[in-house]
C-alpha positions as CSV (number, residue, x, y, z in Angstrom):
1,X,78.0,92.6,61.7
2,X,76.3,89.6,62.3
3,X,73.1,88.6,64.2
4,X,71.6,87.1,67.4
5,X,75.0,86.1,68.8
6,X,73.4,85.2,72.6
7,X,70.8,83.0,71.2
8,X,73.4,80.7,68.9
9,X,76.2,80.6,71.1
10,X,76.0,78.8,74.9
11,X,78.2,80.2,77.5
12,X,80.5,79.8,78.8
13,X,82.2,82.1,76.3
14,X,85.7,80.5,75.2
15,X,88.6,82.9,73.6
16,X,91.7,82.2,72.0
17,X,94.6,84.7,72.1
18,X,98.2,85.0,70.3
19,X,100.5,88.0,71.2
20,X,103.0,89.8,68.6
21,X,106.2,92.0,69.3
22,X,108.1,93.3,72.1
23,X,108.1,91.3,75.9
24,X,105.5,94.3,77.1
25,X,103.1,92.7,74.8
26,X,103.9,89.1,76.6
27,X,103.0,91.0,80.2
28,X,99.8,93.2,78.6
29,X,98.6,89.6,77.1
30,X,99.0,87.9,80.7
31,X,97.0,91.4,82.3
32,X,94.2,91.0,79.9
33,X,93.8,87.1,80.4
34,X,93.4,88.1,83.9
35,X,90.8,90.4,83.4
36,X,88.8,88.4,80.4
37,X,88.9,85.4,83.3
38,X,87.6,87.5,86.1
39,X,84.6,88.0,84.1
40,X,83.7,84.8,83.4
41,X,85.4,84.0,79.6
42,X,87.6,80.8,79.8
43,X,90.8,80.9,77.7
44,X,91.0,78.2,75.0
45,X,94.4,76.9,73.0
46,X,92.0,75.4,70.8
47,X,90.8,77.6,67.4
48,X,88.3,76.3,66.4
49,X,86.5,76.1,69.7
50,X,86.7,79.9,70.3
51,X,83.5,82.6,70.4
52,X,86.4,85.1,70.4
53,X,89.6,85.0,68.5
54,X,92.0,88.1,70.1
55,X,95.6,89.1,68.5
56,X,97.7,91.7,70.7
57,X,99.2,93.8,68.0
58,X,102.5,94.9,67.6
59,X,103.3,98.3,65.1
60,X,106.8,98.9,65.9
61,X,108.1,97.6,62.9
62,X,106.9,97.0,59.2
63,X,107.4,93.2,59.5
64,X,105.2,92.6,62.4
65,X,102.7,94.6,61.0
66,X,102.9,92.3,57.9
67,X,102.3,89.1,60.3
68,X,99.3,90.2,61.5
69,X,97.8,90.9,58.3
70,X,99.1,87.5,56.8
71,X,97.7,85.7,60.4
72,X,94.4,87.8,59.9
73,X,93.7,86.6,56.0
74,X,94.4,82.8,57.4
75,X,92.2,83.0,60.3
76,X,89.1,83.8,58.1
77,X,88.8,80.6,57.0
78,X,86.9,79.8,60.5
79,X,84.2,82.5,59.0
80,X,82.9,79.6,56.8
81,X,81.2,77.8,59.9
82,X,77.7,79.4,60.1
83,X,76.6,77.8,63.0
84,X,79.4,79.6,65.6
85,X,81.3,82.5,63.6
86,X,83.6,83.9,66.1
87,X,84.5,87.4,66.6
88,X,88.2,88.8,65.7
89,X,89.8,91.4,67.7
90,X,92.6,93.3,67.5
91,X,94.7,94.8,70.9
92,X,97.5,97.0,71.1
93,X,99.3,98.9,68.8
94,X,97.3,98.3,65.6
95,X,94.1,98.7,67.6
96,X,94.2,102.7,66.0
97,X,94.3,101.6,62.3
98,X,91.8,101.2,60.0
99,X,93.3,99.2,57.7
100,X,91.8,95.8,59.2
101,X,88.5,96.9,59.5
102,X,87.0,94.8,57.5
103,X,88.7,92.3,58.9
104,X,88.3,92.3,62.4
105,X,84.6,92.7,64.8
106,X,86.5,95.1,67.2
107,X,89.8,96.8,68.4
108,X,90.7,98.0,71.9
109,X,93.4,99.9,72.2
110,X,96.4,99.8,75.0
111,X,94.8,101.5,77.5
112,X,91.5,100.5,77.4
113,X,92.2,96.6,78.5
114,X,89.7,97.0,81.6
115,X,86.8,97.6,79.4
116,X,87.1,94.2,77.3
117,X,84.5,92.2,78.7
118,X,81.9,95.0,78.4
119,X,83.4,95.4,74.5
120,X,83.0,92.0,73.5
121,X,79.3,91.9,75.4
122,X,78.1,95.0,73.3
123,X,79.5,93.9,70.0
124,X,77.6,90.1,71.1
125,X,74.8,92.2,70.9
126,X,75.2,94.4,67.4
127,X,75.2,97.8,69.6
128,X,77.8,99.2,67.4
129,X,76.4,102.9,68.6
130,X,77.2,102.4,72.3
131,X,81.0,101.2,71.0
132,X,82.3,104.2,69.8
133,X,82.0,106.3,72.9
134,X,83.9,103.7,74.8
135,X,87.0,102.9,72.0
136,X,87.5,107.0,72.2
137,X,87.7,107.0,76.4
138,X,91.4,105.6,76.4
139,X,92.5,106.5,80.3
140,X,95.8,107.9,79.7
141,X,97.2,107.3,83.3
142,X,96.2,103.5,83.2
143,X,98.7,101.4,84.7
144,X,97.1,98.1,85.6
145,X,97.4,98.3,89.1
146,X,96.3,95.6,91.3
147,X,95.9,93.1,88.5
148,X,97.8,90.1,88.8
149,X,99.1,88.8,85.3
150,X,97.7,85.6,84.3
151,X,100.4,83.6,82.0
152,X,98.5,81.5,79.8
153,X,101.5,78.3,79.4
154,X,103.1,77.2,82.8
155,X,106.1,79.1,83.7
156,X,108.7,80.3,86.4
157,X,109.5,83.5,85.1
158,X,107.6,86.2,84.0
159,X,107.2,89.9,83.1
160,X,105.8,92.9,85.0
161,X,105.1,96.7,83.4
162,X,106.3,99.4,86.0
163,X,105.9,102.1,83.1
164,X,103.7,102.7,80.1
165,X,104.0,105.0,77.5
166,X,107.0,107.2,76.4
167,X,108.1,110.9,76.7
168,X,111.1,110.6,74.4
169,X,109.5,111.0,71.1
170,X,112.2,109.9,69.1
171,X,111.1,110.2,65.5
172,X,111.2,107.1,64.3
173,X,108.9,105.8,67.1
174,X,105.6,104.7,67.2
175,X,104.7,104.0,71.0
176,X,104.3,107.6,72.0
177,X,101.3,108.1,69.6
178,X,99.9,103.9,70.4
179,X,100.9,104.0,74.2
180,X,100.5,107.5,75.1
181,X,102.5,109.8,77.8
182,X,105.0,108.2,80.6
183,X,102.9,107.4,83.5
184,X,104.6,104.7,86.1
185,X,103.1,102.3,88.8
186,X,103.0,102.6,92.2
187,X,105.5,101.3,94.1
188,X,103.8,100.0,96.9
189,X,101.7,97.7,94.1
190,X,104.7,96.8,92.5
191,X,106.6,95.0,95.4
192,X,103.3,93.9,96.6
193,X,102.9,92.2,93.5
194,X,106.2,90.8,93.1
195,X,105.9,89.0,96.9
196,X,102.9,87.7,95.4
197,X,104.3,86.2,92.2
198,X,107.4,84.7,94.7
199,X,104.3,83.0,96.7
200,X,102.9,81.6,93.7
201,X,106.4,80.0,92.4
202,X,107.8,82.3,90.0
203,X,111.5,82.8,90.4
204,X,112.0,85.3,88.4
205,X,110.7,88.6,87.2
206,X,111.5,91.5,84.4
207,X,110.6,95.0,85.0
208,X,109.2,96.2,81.8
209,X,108.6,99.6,80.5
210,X,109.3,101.4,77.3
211,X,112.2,103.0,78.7
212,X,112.3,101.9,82.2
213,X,114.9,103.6,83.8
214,X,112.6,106.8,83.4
215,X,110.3,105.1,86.3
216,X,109.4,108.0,89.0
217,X,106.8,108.1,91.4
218,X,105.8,110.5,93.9
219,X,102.0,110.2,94.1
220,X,100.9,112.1,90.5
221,X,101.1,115.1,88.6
222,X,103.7,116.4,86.2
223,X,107.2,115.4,86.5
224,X,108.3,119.2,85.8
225,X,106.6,120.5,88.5
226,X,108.1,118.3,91.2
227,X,111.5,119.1,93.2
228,X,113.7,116.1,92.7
229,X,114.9,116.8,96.5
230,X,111.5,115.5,97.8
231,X,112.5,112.2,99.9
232,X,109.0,110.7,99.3
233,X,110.2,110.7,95.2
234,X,111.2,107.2,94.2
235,X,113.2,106.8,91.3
236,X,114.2,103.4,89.1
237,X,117.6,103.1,91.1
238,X,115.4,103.1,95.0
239,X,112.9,100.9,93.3
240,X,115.5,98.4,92.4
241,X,116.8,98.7,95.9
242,X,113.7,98.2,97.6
243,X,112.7,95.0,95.5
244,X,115.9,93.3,95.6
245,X,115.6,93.7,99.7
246,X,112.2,92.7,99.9
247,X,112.2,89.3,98.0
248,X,116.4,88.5,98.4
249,X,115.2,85.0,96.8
250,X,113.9,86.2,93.2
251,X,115.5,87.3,90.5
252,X,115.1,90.6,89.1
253,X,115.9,91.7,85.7
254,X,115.0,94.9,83.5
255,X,114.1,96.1,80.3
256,X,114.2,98.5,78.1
257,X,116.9,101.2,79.1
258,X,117.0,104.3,77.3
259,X,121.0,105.5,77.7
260,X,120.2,109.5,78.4
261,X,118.2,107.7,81.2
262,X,120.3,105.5,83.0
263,X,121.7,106.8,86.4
264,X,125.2,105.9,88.2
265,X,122.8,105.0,90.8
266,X,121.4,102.4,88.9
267,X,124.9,100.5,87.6
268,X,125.3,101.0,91.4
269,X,122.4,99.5,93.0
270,X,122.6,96.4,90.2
271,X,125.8,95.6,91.3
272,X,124.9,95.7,95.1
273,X,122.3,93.1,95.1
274,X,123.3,89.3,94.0
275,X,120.1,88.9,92.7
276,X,119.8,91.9,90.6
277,X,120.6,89.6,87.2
278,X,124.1,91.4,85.6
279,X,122.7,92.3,82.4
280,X,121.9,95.2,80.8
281,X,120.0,95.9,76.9
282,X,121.1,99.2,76.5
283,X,119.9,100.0,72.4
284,X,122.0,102.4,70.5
285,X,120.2,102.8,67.4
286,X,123.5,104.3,65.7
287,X,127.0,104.5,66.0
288,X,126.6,108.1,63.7
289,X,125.9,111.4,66.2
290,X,124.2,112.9,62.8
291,X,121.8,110.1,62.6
292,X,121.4,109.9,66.6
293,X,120.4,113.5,66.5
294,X,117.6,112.8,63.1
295,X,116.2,109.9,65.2
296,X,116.3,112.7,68.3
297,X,118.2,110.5,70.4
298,X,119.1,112.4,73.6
299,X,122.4,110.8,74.0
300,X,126.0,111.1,71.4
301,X,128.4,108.4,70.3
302,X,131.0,109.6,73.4
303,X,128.5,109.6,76.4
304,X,126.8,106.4,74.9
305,X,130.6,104.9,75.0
306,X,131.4,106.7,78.4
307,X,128.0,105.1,79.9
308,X,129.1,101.6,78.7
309,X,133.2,102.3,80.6
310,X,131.3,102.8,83.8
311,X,129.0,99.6,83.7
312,X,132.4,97.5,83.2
313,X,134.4,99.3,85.3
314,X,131.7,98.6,88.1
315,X,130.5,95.3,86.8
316,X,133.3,93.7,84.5
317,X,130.8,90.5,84.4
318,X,128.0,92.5,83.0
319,X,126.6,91.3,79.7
320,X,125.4,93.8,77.5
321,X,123.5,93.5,74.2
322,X,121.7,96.5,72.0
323,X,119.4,97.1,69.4
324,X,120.2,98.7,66.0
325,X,118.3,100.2,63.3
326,X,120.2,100.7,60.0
327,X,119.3,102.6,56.7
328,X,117.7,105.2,59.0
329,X,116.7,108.6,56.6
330,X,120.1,110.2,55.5
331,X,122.1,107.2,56.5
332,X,125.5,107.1,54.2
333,X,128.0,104.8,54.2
334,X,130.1,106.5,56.7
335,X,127.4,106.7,59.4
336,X,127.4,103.1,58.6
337,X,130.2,102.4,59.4
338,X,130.4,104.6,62.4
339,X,128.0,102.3,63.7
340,X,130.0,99.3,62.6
341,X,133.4,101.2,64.5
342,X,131.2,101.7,67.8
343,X,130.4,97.6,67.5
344,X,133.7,96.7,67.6
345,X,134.7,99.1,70.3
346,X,131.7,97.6,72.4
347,X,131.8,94.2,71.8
348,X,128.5,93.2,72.5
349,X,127.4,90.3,73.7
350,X,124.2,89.9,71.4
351,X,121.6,92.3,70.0
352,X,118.6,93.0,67.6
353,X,118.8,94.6,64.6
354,X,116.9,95.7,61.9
355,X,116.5,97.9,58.9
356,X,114.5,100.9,59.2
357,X,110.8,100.7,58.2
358,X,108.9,104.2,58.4
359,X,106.3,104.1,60.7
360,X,102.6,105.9,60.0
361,X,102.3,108.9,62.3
362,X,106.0,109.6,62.9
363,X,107.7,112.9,62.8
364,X,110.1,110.7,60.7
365,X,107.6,109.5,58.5
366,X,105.9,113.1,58.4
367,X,109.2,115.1,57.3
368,X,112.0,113.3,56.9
369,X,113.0,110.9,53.3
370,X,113.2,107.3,53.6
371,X,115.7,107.7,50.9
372,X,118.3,104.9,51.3
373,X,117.8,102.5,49.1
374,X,116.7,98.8,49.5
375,X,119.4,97.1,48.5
376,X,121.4,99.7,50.5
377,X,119.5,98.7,53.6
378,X,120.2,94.9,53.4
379,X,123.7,95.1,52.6
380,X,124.2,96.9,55.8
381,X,122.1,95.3,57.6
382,X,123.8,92.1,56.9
383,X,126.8,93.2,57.8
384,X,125.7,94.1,61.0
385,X,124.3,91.1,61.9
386,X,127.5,88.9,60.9
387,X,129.6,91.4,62.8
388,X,127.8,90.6,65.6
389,X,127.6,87.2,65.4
390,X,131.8,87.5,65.7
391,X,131.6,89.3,68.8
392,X,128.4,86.8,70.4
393,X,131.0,84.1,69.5
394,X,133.9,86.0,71.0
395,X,131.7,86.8,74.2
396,X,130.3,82.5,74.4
397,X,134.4,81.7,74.0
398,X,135.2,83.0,76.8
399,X,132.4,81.0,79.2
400,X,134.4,78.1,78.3
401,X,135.5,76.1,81.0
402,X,133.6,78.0,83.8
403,X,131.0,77.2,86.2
404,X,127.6,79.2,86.0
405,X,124.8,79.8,88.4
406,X,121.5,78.7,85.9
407,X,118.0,79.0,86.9
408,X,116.4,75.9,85.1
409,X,112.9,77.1,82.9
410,X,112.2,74.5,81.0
411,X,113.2,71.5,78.4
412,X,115.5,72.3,75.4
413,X,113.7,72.8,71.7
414,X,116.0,70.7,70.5
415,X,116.1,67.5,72.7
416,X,113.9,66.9,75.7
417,X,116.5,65.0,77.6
418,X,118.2,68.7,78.4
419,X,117.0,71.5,80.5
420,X,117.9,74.9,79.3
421,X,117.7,78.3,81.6
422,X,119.8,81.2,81.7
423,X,122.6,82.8,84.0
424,X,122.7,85.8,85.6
425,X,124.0,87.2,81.9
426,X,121.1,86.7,80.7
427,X,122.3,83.9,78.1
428,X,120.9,80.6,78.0
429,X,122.2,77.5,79.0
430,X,121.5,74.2,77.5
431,X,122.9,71.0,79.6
432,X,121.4,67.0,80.4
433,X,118.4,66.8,83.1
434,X,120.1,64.6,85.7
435,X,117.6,64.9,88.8
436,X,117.1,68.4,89.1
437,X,113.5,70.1,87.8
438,X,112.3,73.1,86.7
439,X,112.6,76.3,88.6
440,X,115.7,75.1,90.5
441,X,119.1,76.6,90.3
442,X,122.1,75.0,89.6
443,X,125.7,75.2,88.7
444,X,126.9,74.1,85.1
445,X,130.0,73.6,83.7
446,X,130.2,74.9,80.5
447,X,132.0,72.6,78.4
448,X,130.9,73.9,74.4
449,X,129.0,76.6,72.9
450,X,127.4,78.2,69.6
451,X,126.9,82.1,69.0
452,X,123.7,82.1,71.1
453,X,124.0,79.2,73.0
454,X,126.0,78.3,76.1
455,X,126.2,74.0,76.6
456,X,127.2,72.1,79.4
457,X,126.7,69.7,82.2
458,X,126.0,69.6,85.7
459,X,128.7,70.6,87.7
460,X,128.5,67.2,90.8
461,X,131.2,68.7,92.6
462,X,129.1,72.8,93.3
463,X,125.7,70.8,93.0
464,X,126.7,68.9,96.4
């Protein structure tokens, strides 16, 4: 540990932060900014300017673990400077392991955010004893209420958490074990802090939670010992009502729905409100009910199918996309390909998938074999992704030639002279800049597209 950290360094105390993973990393990123700002530390883009280097882990998957570690052996090249050393921290999911320690000055784990200033002051000071104590008081019902996210680059639409945790425990799942039990927000903080967000400019926001649709509140306790008749109870579907009433001019989009979660109230309510955006990421895992029940999915093939007949019969315009994990333990060919069947029945309009990576801690790391081979997995995995490449394809065809409704979020990657944003289908939209700016919406004709991409140009004649 090194020494005398408050004579070398002169405050103010600059810190430099990347974030890794899932978008509930993005929005736990902004809510620690916020609090690391209240309390005086000024956020830096700039390396090797920072006392305090911070990385917001993500464990999910194999590969991102591997990116930290890779990021973490580059970074230690800044130790060589004697004369200001900064400290590394690790956030999030990884915050648990030990593997980095040697690495890394300090980890804080997901619920334990509030408590970073004091963290970083004690470890300043080489008070390793008074550390310990404080890394092993996690508060398991923290939800962040009544901290406004701070975004650290300029933008007009952003994420908010309205659940943390997860009470699904599917096996191959980290997040129960990193994040802890399902606890959601308040209402009442969530809408105020959605007016507040519309005040400040943002256009857009997307209600985050593990599996969102699970969100319930009705003032504490235990779910099981509640009667779901009580009208003070407000579930996902009233909570989606309320906010779409409240701020008719904002956006509103959603993620992550588990599928034994989601409520004909829900498809309902989303297709009541115009600015409930028509989307829905509804992850399958598997096409096979035999590897659906190993992965302890509460949901089969049929009611996952039936589930995705009633969003189109209520909302033919919906776009829906999933996520896949393939080589899962026990996977043969024809589960395979019982996933590759319930693709083509769906026909989504994008996904993420992945090969499966067993996971530390895990019931599926505990008792079940990882026993499909490598090779195996990639194969599979390949043919996954080129399926669905087909069917984004198939899905972009049929823009062609329409007009869409596109909230504008910034320039294009790939040439600053175009805008890109994304319709109410959640897919983006590339077109030329004209006069109109960011955080405006506007229709676009959609003349050409790629797999991913919708392109097009401003429609004069529904701009007027």
């Amino acid at each position: 540990m090194k020494k005398n950290f408050l004579t070398t360094w002169k405050t103010p105390f600059f810190y430099y932060i990347e974030s890794y993973g899932c978008q509930m990393n993005v929005s736990d990123t902004e809510i620690i900014i916020s609090i690391l700002s209240k309390n005086g530390f000024l956020l830096t883009n700039n390396l090797k300017k920072a006392h305090i280097i911070l990385l917001n882990t993500c464990a999910i998957r194999e590969k991102a673990e591997l990116s930290i570690k890779n990021r973490l052996d580059n970074l230690r090249y800044l130790k060589s400077n004697n004369q200001k050393i900064p400290l590394f921290g690790i956030l999030g999911c990884l915050s648990k392991s030990e593997k980095y320690s040697n690495l890394i000055d300090f980890s804080i784990g997901p619920n334990s955010y509030r408590k970073i200033p004091d963290i970083i002051r004690l470890v300043m000071r080489n008070d390793e004893k008074k550390i310990t104590p404080i890394l092993l008081s996690e508060n398991q019902d923290e939800t962040y209420e009544n901290i406004s996210p701070s975004p650290y680059k300029k933008k007009i639409t952003t994420f908010l958490s309205i659940t943390r945790g997860c009470d699904n425990m599917c096996t191959f799942c980290i997040v129960p074990f990193t994040r802890g039990r399902e606890r959601s927000s308040s209402p009442y903080s969530i809408i105020k802090e959605c007016e507040n967000l519309y005040e400040k400019g943002y256009k857009e926001v997307t209600l985050l939670g593990q599996n969102v649709d699970s969100y319930f509140w009705f003032g504490g306790g235990l779910k099981k010992q509640i009667n779901n008749s009580n009208e003070k109870i407000i579930d996902f579907s009233r909570l989606l009502d309320l906010l779409a009433s409240k701020i008719p001019f904002m956006r509103i989009r959603f993620s992550t729905s588990n599928p034994h979660d989601m409520s004909d109230r829900v498809i309902e309510v989303v297709s009541k409100h115009s600015n409930i955006c028509k989307h829905i990421h509804l992850p399958v895992q598997s096409g096979s009910n035999k590897i659906l029940k190993l992965m302890n999915r509460k949901y089969t093939r049929e009611k996952y199918l039936s589930l995705i007949q009633k969003i189109r019969s209520i909302m033919p315009e919906c776009s829906i996309s999933h996520d896949i994990i393939t080589g899962f333990c026990n996977e043969e060919e024809e589960n395979h390909l019982e996933t590759i069947s319930l693709m083509n029945e769906v026909k989504y309009d994008y996904g993420y998938m992945f090969s499966y990576s067993p996971r530390p801690g895990t019931y599926a790391y505990k008792k079940l074999k990882d026993n499909v081979p490598e090779p195996v997995k990639k194969r599979r995995l390949k043919e996954i992704i080129d399926l669905q490449r087909i069917h984004s394809i198939f899905k972009m065809k049929k823009y062609l030639g329409t007009t869409q409704e596109v909230l504008i979020e910034g320039k294009s990657k790939k040439n600053n002279q175009d805008w890109y944003g994304r319709n109410t289908q959640n897919i983006v939209v590339v077109f030329p800049k004209k006069l109109s700016k960011i955080g405006e919406i506007v229709f676009v004709k959609i003349t050409n597209c790629t797999s991913a991409t919708l392109i097009g140009r401003i429609d004069d004649n529904e701009n007027k």
